[in-house]
C-alpha positions in Angstrom: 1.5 -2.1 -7.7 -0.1 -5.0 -6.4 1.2 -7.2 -9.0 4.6 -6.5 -7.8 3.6 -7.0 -4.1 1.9 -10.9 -5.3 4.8 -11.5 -7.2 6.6 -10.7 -4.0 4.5 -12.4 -2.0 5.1 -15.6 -4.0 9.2 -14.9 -4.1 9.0 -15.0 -0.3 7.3 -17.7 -0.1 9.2 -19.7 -2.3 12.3 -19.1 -0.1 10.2 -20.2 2.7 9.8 -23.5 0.7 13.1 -24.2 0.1 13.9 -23.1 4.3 11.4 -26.1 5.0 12.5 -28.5 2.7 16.0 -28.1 4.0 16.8 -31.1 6.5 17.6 -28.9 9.3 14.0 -28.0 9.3 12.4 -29.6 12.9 8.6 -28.6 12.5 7.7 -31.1 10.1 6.1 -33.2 12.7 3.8 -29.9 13.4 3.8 -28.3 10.3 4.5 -30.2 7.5 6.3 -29.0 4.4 3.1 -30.5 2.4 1.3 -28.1 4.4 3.5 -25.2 3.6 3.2 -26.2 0.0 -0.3 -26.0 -0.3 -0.9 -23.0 1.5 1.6 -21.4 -1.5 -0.2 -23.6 -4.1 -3.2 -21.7 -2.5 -1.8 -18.7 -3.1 -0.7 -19.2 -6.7 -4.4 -20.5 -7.5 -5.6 -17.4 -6.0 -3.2 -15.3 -8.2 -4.4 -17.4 -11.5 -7.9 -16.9 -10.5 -7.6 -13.4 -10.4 -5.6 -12.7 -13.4 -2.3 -11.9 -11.7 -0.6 -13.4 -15.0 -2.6 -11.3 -17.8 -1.6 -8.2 -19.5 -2.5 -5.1 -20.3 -6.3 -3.9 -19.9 -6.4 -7.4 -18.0 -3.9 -7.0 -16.2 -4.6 -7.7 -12.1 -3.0 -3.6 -11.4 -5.3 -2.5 -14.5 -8.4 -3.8 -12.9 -7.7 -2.9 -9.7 -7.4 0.9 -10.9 -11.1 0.5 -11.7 -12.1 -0.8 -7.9 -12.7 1.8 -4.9 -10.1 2.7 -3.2 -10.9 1.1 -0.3 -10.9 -2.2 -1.9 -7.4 -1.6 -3.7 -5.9 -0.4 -0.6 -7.4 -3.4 1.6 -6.1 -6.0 -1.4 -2.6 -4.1 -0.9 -2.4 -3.5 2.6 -3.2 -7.5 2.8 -0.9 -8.6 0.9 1.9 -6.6 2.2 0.6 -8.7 5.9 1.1 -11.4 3.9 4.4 -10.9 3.0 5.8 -10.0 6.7 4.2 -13.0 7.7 6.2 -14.9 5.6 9.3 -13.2 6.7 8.5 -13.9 10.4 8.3 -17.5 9.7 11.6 -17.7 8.0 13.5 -15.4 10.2 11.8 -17.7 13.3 13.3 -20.6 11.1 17.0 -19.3 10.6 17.2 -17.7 13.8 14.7 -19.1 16.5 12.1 -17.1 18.2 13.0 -13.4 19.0 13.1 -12.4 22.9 10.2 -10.3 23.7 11.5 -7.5 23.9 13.3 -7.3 20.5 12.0 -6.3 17.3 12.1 -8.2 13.7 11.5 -4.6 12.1 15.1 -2.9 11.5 13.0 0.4 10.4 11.5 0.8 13.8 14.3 -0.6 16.8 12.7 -0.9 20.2 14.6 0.9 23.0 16.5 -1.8 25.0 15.5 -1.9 28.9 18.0 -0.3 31.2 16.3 -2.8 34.1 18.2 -5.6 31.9 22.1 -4.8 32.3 22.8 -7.9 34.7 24.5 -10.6 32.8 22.3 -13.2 31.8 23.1 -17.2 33.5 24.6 -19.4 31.1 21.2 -21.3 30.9 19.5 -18.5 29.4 22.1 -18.9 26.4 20.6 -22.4 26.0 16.9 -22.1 26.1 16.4 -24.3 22.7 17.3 -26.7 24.4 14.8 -27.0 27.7 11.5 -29.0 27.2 9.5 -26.0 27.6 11.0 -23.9 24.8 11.1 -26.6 22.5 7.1 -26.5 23.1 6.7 -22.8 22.5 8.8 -22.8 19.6 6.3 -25.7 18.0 3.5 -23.4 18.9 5.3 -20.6 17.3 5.4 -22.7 14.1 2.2 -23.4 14.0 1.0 -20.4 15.2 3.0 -18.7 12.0 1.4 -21.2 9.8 -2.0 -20.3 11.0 -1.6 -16.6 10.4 -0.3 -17.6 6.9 -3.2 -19.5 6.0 -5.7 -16.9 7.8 -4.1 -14.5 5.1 -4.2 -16.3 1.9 -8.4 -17.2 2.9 -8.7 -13.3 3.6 -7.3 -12.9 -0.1 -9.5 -15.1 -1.2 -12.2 -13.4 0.3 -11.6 -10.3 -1.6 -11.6 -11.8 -5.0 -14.9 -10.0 -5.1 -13.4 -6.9 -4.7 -11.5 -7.0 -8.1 -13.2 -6.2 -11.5 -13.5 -8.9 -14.2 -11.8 -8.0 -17.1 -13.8 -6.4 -20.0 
């Protein structure tokens, strides 16, 4: 249960790793991949800390069975955020940002706007490449980074919410 979404968690974001340490990556100037590697090295110190990695009566999903409800499901529900996040980020660094009126979430396809049927200018195909979207797209980045971080402190947060084992 909520081992397997942390274990997730930290198989996503070693795939975000590797997408940052690829030289096609063009934040590094805004988010470097030492940042993106310490936010995960965050994570995994969380994950120790909490006893993601014991077994049994020890175990992270064992303790959590003792904690309210509420707790579990706020520990859960955070790091399933955690691992769209991380998602985003990657699919933003595959594929660029996403217009804004087009959802990341195959599940749940927005309706596409009839008002839209003209065919777009050829400049519209190259927006990378103006000065402004090169700007939002490092904002993006960082943005995604903050979120990320935001996350993993939340987690932290919670660590209180987890029994120690007995």
């Amino acid at each position: 249960m909520a081992s397997a979404a942390l274990t997730s968690c930290l198989e996503v974001f070693g795939e975000l790793i590797t997408a940052v340490t690829e030289p096609s990556y063009e934040y590094a100037e805004h988010v470097p991949v030492a940042a993106w590697s310490g936010e995960m090295g965050n994570l995994r110190t969380w994950a120790s800390e909490i006893g993601k990695f014991n077994v049994g009566k020890f175990s992270l999903d064992a303790r959590l069975a003792r904690t309210h409800k509420d707790g579990r499901d706020d520990i859960l529900q955070t790091l399933d955020d955690l691992e769209q996040e991380l998602n985003k980020v990657i699919h933003f660094l595959e594929h660029g940002p996403l217009p804004e009126n087009q959802s990341t979430d195959p599940d749940n396809p927005e309706e596409e706007d009839d008002e839209d049927d003209e065919v777009p200018d050829e400049e519209d195909f190259n927006v990378g490449d103006s000065p402004d979207a090169i700007t939002s797209s490092q904002f993006i980045c960082r943005e995604k980074f903050q979120i990320i971080s935001d996350i993993i402190d939340n987690l932290d947060g919670k660590t209180s919410l987890i029994p120690e084992a007995q």
